[in-house]
ROLOGU-516958 format. One record per residue (C-alpha): residue in one letter; x, y negated, z. Coordinates in steps of 0.1 Angstrom, whole numbers, plus 5000, padded with zeros to 4 digits. Example, Ala and Ser with C-alpha at 12.3 -4.5 7.8 and 13.67 -1.06 7.14 Angstrom:
! ROLOGU-516958
a512350455078;s513750115071;
This chain:
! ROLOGU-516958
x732864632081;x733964992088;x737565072096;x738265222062;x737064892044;x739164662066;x742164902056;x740864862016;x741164502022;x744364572041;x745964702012;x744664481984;x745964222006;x749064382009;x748864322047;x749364732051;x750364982018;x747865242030;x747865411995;x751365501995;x750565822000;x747866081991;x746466351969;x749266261940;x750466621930;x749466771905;x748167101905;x749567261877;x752967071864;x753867431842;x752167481808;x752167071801;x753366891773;x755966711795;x757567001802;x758067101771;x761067131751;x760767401725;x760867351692;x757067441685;x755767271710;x754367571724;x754367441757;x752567691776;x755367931767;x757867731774;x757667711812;x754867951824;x753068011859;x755768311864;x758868101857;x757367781877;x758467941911;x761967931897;x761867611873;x762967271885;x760167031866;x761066711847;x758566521852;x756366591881;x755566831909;x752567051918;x751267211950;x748067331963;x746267041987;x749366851984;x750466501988;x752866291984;x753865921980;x752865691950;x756065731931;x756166121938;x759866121952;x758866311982;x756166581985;x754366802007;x752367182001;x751267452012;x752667802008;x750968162020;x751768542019;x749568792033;x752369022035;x751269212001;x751069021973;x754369001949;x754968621953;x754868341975;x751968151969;x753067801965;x750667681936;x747367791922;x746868081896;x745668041863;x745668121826;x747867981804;x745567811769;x746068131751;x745368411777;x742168311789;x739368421765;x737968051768;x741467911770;x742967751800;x741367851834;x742267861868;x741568161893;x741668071920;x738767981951;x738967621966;x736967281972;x737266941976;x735566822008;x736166512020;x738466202014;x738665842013;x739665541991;x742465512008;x743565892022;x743465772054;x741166122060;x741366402035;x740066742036;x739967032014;x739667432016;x741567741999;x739968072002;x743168332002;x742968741998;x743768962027;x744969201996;x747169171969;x746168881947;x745069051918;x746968881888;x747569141863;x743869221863;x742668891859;x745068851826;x744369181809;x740569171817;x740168841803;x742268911776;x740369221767;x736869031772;x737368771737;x735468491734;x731968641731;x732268711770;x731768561801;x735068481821;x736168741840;x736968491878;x738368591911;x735268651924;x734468921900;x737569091911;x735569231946;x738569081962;x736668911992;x734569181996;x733869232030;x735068922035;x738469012037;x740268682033;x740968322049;x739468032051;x742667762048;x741267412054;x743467132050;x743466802068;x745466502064;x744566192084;x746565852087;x747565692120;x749465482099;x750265372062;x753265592070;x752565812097;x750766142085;x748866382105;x748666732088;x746567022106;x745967362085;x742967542104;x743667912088;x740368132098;x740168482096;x736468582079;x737268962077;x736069292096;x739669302114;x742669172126;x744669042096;x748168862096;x748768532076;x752668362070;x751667982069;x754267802049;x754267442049;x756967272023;x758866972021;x760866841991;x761966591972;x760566521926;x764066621916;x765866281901;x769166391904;x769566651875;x769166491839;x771766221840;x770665861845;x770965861886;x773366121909;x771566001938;x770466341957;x768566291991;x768666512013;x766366752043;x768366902073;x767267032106;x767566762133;x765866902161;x763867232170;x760967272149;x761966922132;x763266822092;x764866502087;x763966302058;x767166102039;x766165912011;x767165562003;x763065502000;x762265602033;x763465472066;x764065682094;x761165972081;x760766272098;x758366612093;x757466702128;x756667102131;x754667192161;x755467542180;x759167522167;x758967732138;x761267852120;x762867592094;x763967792056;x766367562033;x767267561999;x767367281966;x764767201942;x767067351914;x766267571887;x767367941890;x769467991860;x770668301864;x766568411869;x765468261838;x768168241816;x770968501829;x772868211826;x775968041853;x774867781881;x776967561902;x773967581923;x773767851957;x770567821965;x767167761939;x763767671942;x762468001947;x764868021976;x762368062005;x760268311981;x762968541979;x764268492014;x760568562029;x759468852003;x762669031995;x764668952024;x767668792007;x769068622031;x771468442008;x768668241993;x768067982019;x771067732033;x772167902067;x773667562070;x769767412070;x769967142047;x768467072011;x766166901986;x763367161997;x762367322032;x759967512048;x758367592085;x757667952088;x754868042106;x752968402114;x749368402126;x747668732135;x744068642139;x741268892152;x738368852134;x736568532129;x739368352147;x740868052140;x744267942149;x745867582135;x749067502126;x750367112130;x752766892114;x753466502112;x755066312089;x756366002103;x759265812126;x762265992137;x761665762166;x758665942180;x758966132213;x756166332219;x754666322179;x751666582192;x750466432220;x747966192204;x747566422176;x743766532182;x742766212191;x744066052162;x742566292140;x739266272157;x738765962155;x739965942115;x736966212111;x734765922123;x735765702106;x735565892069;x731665962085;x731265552093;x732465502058;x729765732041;x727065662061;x727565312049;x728065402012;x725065652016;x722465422035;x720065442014;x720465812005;x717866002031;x718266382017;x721166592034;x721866812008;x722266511985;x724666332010;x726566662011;x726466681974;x727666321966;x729966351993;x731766611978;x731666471942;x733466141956;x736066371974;x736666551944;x737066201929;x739666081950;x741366421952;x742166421915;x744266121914;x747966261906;x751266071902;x751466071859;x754966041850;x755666031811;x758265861793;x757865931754;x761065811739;x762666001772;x761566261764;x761966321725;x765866181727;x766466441758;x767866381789;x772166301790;x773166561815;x771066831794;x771367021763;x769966801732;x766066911723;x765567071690;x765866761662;x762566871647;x760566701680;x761266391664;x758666391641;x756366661661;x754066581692;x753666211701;x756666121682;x754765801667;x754465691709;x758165601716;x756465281734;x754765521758;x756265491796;x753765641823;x754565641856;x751565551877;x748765661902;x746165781877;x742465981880;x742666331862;x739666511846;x741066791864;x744466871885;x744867221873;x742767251835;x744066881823;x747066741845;x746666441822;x744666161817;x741866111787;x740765781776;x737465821775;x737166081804;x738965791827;x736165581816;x733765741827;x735565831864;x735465491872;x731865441879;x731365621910;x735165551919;x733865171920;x730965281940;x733465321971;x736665171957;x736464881927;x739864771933;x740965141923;x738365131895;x739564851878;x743264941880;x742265241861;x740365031834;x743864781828;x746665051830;x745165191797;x745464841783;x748964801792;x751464701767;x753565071778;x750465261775;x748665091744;x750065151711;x751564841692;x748864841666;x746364861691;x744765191700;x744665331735;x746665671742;x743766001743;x745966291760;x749566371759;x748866681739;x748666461708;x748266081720;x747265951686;x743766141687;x740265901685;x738465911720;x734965761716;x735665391725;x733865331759;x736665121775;x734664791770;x731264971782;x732965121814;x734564741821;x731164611817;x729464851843;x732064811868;x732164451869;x728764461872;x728864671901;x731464471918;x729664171912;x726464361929;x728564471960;x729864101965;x726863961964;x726763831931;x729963691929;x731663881897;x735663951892;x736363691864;x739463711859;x739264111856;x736864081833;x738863811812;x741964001813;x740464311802;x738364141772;x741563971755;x743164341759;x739964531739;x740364261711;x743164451701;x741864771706;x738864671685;x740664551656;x742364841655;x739365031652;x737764791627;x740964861604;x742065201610;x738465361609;x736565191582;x738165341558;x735765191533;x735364831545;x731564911545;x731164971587;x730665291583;x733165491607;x735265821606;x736665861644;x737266231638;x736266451667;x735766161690;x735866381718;x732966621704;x735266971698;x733467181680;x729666991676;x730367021637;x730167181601;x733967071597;x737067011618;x736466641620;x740166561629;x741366721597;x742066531562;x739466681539;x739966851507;x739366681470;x738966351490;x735766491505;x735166201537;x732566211564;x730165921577;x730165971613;x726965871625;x728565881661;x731365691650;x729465411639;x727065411666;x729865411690;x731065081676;x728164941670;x727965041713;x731464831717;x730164551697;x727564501720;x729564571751;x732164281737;x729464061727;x728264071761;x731164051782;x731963711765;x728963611770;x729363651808;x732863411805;x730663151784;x729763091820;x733162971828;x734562901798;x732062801769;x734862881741;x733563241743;x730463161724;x732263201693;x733463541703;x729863631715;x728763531680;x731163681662;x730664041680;x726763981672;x726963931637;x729264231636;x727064441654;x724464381625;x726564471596;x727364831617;x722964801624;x722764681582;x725564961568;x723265251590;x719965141578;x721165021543;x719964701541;x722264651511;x721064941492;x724065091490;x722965411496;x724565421528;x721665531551;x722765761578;x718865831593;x717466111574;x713765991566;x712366321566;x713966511595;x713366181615;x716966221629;x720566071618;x723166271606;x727166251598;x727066261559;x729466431537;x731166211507;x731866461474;x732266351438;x728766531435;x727666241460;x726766201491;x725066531517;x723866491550;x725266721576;x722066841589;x723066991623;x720866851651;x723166721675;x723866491699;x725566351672;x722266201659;x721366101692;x724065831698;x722165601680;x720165521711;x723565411733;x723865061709;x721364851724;x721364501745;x718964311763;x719263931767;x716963721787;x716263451775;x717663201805;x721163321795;x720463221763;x719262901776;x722562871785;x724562911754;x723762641728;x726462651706;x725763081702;x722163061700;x722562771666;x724963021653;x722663351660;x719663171646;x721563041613;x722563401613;x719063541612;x717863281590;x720563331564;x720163691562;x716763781563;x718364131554;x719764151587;x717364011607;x714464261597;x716664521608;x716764441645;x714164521667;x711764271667;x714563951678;x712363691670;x709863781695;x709863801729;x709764101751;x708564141787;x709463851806;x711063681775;x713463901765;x715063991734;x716364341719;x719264391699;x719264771690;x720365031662;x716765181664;x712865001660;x710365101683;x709565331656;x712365511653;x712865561689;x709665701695;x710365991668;x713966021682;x713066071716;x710166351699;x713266541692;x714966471721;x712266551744;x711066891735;x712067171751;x711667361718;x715067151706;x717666921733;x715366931763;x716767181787;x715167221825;x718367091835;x719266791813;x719866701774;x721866991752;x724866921730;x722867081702;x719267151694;x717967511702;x716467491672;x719567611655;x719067931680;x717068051650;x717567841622;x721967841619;x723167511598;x724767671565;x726867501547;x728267651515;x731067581494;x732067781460;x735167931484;x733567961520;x730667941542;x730567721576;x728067781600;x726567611631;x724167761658;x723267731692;x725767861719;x724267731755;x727267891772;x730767911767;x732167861729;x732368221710;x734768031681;x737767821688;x737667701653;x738167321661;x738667251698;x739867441724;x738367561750;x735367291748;x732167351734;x729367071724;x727167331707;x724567381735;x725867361770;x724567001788;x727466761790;x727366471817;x728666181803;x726266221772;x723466221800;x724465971817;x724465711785;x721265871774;x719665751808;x721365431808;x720065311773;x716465431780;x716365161809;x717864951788;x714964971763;x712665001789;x713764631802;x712864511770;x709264691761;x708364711794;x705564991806;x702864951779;x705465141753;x705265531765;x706765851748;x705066191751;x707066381773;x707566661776;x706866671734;x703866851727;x703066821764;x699866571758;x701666371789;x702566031785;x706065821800;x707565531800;x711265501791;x711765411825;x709765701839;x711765931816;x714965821824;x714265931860;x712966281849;x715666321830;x717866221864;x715866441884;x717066711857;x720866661861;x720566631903;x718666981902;x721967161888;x723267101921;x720967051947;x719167351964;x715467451950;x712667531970;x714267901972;x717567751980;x719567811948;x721667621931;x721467621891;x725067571888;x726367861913;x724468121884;x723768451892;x726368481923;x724868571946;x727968491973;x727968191962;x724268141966;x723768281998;x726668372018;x726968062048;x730668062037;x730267952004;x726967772000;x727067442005;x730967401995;x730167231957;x732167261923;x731867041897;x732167171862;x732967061832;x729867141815;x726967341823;x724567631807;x721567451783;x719167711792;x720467831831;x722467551842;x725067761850;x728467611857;x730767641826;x734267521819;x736467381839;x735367411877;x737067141897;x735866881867;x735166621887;x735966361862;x732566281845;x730966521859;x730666291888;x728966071877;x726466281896;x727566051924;x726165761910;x722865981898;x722066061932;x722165711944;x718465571945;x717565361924;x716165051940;x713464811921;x714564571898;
């Protein structure tokens, strides 16, 4: 056992609480819907990137590589100035949802490098200008560009050229649960000497302000080149600053006079050090040197190429000489985050993939952030401040008043979306489980809990309207973790996780089966279900003339969490056989979703469009019903429903097997429809599927030719057919059209800043390749699919589903000419030794290039390429 698993076990034995603290902050708290109290709801106006420096936030904090502990009461950042540019900088840059010409984006250079499950090492790097940071430019050009353009970034700018900026890398390491060990290496890549003020802050999540609790702790200089911490939380805490620097004071208090030429019986704000450091306003900072927000000054003049470090620990008041184990200490944590991986990666022999999945867990484990959200809180107002508008109570989230959030939570992404998505965390927790499944499951039953889960049963999607349909993968995501769990220890599975979990999606499915059935015929309408922009219509919006669609996603999805339930209890039939009548009841209903898509009933539901081959979403008029016919990965979904059983579990559940058969005897209908049940597969197994072996074969045609979803790099969002042949749609008062856009979305008609219409999307992927070895456990290698299509070359699903692998990995790992697919056309970031092998992980990618698109610092689904890059080892 390495030393970072014993302190794993440490923790969930509560022997030692080493994940009090790490990576919590956010990295953008300004532009969120917390933080909003207008009475539009425009939140990014409300408290913007210029005001943030000044603004004292509500409901979290932010910082760049910061940390703090798991209830965010006291943090830690980093701040710079190169001497030239017009504010401190204390958080990352970025555009604001309606400045960026592809909506939110942050501009700014940095990585995730390393970190562990439980932060006992963590290490990251920020990349900061010699010169003025250039953010006027990077507003009006993107502004000017519209969406038809590329996004104009901060490398565009020719702001490193020459490389005239710093490399910042940040280190934390443990010696103890609370004992922290900070070291910035700042290192100077330019032609000359160049001068750096290092700013490391201190403060406290203020808790004082909005009237519940007066209680203000306090910071105050105790010693040279020392800050004692006073908070009832924290015994006898002290920020240790090595080389005595100088210590800047002032409150975590909005500047009211700044923002709203107001009174304050505040002296000294937030942006107290900023004004005191850039402006020289000495009357900014507490000459007395004490506050809810500090600051050690430090100036480095580096020659070129140098490095210098600045130190700091975060631990007892009681230590004498805090430095003098320092380097060791950190050392020897170093080792032990390399002990760790080279454990988790023993079976992974390439280096660039161990550097790629290395990074992709750090990312992981960076993006957890303290998630603080208390609904009703928050639409009442807070007692010591003026009352919010009254027309928030029937606005944003108003139907949530249930909602209380205050918990350790994995973020798509800490600046784009400082929030958590249901289906996005769903996906996170598969490679999370590969090094942590404590953490993983955690994740999986917050979502579940009564304060996060809506009385009537659905789960919360994003606090920018929490009543929105995320495709329901909960149950799928439990499933794969246990199952990894179980495979870690052996083969000895988490029961009672898996129990508690299962009685919790009962709900959640009911909801679904009455909320989004609309029709009692098991046909679904789930509305975008995460898929902005994939359609003819805004799927989230109430038709007109009671037009309805038939979501052929929705329904597959279901028929997916049937199976998933079904399952599940089938694995607690081991322990408890009372959950063979909850195994048969999720089978039968998987066949009336499997009956109501095929139309066993003849009700002229069909959703698989005989002659295109492919299924559809269908439109409902009073003229009748109109398939959609917009080859997406809509139609594709399909393939995620399907279930292998062998037979020896069936062996073992009597009382579900009388009731399956009576099932299939009964309704012949039914039966006929599933993919060949009553006979065997290889090695006695038996399929339960939305598709025949017929239909899968002329599926995966479409899927598999590059002419249509197959990209050199993975699956598209939307067949390139479309390239030349738009989907028109025409109605007698407007025309709605859908073609292929590989790259960045050039309409924001329906979603955001997303785009499903082309670009390759990893958690689509990742299910894709999942359910082909799925079917391929069940048919085996004599069933093969031509692939490439029209290639004359022949696969078997299994075969495929590792080409298609093989596809994903190449986005990021070197080629023989050692480029990277993602990195683009940049060639810095291609070649230069600086930049390299330091990885990003977007939020989707190019369908014809590869290119990194979206997001960059997406390191929710998109690593999954973690798990990807782990061999797969026989069956």
């Amino acid at each position: 056992m390495t030393p970072e698993h014993q302190r794993l076990a440490d923790a969930k034995d509560k022997k030692a609480p080493w994940r009090r603290f790490g990576p919590y902050l956010s990295e953008r708290q300004w532009g969120t819907v917390r933080e909003d109290y207008s009475p539009d709801g425009n939140a990014w106006n409300y408290v913007t990137h210029d005001m943030a420096r000044s603004y004292a936030y509500r409901w979290g904090e932010e910082g760049i590589g910061g940390v703090s502990d798991n209830e965010q009461l006291l943090c830690l950042g980093l701040g710079l100035w190169n001497g030239q540019d017009p504010i401190l900088k204390e958080r990352l840059f970025g555009l604001s949802g309606a400045e960026g010409n592809h909506g939110e984006d942050v501009k700014e250079v940095y990585y995730y490098l390393d970190n562990t499950p439980t932060h006992s090492y963590m290490r990251m790097l920020y990349k900061y200008p010699h010169h003025a940071f250039p953010y006027e430019w990077l507003v009006q050009e993107n502004a000017r560009r519209g969406r038809t353009k590329t996004e104009f970034e901060l490398l565009d700018t020719a702001i490193f050229h020459e490389d005239r900026y710093f490399d910042v890398f940040i280190e934390y390491a443990k010696a103890s649960s609370d004992d922290l060990l900070i070291q910035y290496s700042v290192v100077n890549r330019g032609p000359e000497p160049a001068t750096v003020h290092v700013l490391p802050h201190i403060w406290f999540r203020n808790t004082w302000a909005w009237g519940y609790d007066d209680y203000r702790p306090t910071l105050g200089s105790s010693a040279k080149g020392a800050i004692t911490v006073e908070h009832r939380e924290f015994d006898n805490l002290r920020l240790y600053c090595d080389q005595e620097p100088e210590l800047l004071f002032c409150e975590n208090a909005t500047n009211i006079p700044r923002l709203y030429q107001g009174n304050s019986a505040e002296k000294y704000f937030k942006d107290g050090i900023n004004e005191y450091l850039l402006h020289g306003t000495k009357g900014a900072v507490n000459p007395e040197q004490h506050g809810t927000k500090a600051a050690a000054h430090y100036t480095l003049t580096l020659a070129p190429g140098q490095t210098q470090l600045v130190r700091l620990r975060l631990g007892s008041a009681d230590l004498a000489k805090p430095f003098e184990d320092f380097d060791q200490l950190l050392k020897q944590r170093r080792n032990e985050a390399d002990a760790f991986y080279q454990e988790i990666q023993k079976d992974l022999q390439d280096a660039d993939a161990r550097n790629v999945q290395r990074q992709a867990f750090a990312g992981m484990l960076w993006s957890k952030q303290f998630y603080y959200y208390d609904v009703a809180q928050w639409l009442d107002g807070d007692p010591a401040m003026p009352p919010p508008p009254p027309q928030r109570r029937e606005g944003r989230n108003s139907g949530w008043h249930h909602l209380n959030n205050a918990d350790i939570i994995s973020m798509p992404d800490k600046w784009e979306y400082p929030w958590y998505a249901a289906w996005d965390l769903a996906f996170h927790c598969l490679p999370l489980a590969q090094l942590d499944p404590e953490f993983a499951k955690s994740q999986l039953r917050l979502l579940l809990r009564d304060w996060y889960m809506h009385p009537n049963g659905q789960l919360p999607a994003y606090e920018w309207a929490l009543g929105d349909v995320n495709p329901p993968v909960h149950a799928w995501a439990t499933w794969r973790v246990y199952k990894m769990e179980q495979k870690q220890r052996g083969g000895q599975g988490d029961t009672a996780f898996l129990e508690s979990v299962f009685h919790r999606l009962l709900l959640n499915f009911t909801w679904w089966v009455n909320r989004k059935d609309n029709h009692n015929k098991n046909i679904f309408q789930g509305g975008f279900l995460g898929l902005d922009n994939i359609g003819v219509f805004d799927r989230n919006a109430k038709l007109p003339h009671g037009f309805y669609i038939e979501q052929a996603d929705g329904t597959s999805w279901m028929a997916m969490y049937t199976l998933n339930m079904m399952r599940m209890a089938l694995e607690l039939t081991k322990t408890n056989p009372v959950y063979q009548d909850l195994a048969s009841k999720f089978f039968e209903h998987f066949l009336y979703i499997a009956g109501a898509m095929t139309d066993t009933d003849n009700a002229g539901l069909d959703l698989w469009d005989e002659e295109d081959e492919f299924y559809y979403d269908v439109l409902n008029t009073p003229t009748g019903r109109h398939p959609l016919k917009v080859r997406s990965i809509v139609g594709l979904i399909p393939l995620f429903a399907v279930e292998v059983l062998d037979e020896d579990l069936l062996q073992e559940m009597p009382k579900f097997v009388k009731r399956m058969n009576w099932f299939l005897d009964n309704r012949p209908a039914l039966a006929s429809l599933v993919s060949r049940w009553q006979e065997p597969g290889k090695g006695d197994r038996h399929l339960l599927s939305l598709l025949r072996g017929h239909r899968v074969k002329r599926l995966l045609k479409r899927m598999l030719d590059e002419a249509e979803f197959l990209s050199e790099y993975g699956v598209r969002a939307l067949s390139r057919y479309h390239q030349d042949h738009p989907y028109v749609y025409r109605t007698p008062d407007q025309e709605f059209t859908v073609n292929y856009e590989p790259g960045e979305s050039a309409t924001d008609l329906f979603g955001g800043n997303s785009n499903w219409r082309g670009p390759i999307w990893f958690p689509i992927n990742f299910l894709l390749i999942e359910s082909l070895q799925r079917f391929h456990h069940y048919y085996g290698d004599d069933f093969k699919v031509e692939y490439p299509t029209n290639s004359g070359q022949y696969s078997t699903l299994l075969e495929i589903a590792d080409a298609l692998t093989n596809r994903l990995k190449k986005l990021f790992l070197r080629d023989t000419n050692g480029q990277r697919a993602a990195f683009g056309d940049d060639k810095r970031m291609q070649n230069d030794p600086n930049f390299r092998d330091y990885l990003l992980f977007h939020e989707y990618f190019h369908g014809d290039t590869g290119r990194g698109l979206g997001a960059n610092h997406q390191t929710g689904w998109t690593g999954l390429i973690a798990k990807l890059l782990q061999p797969r080892l026989p069956s």
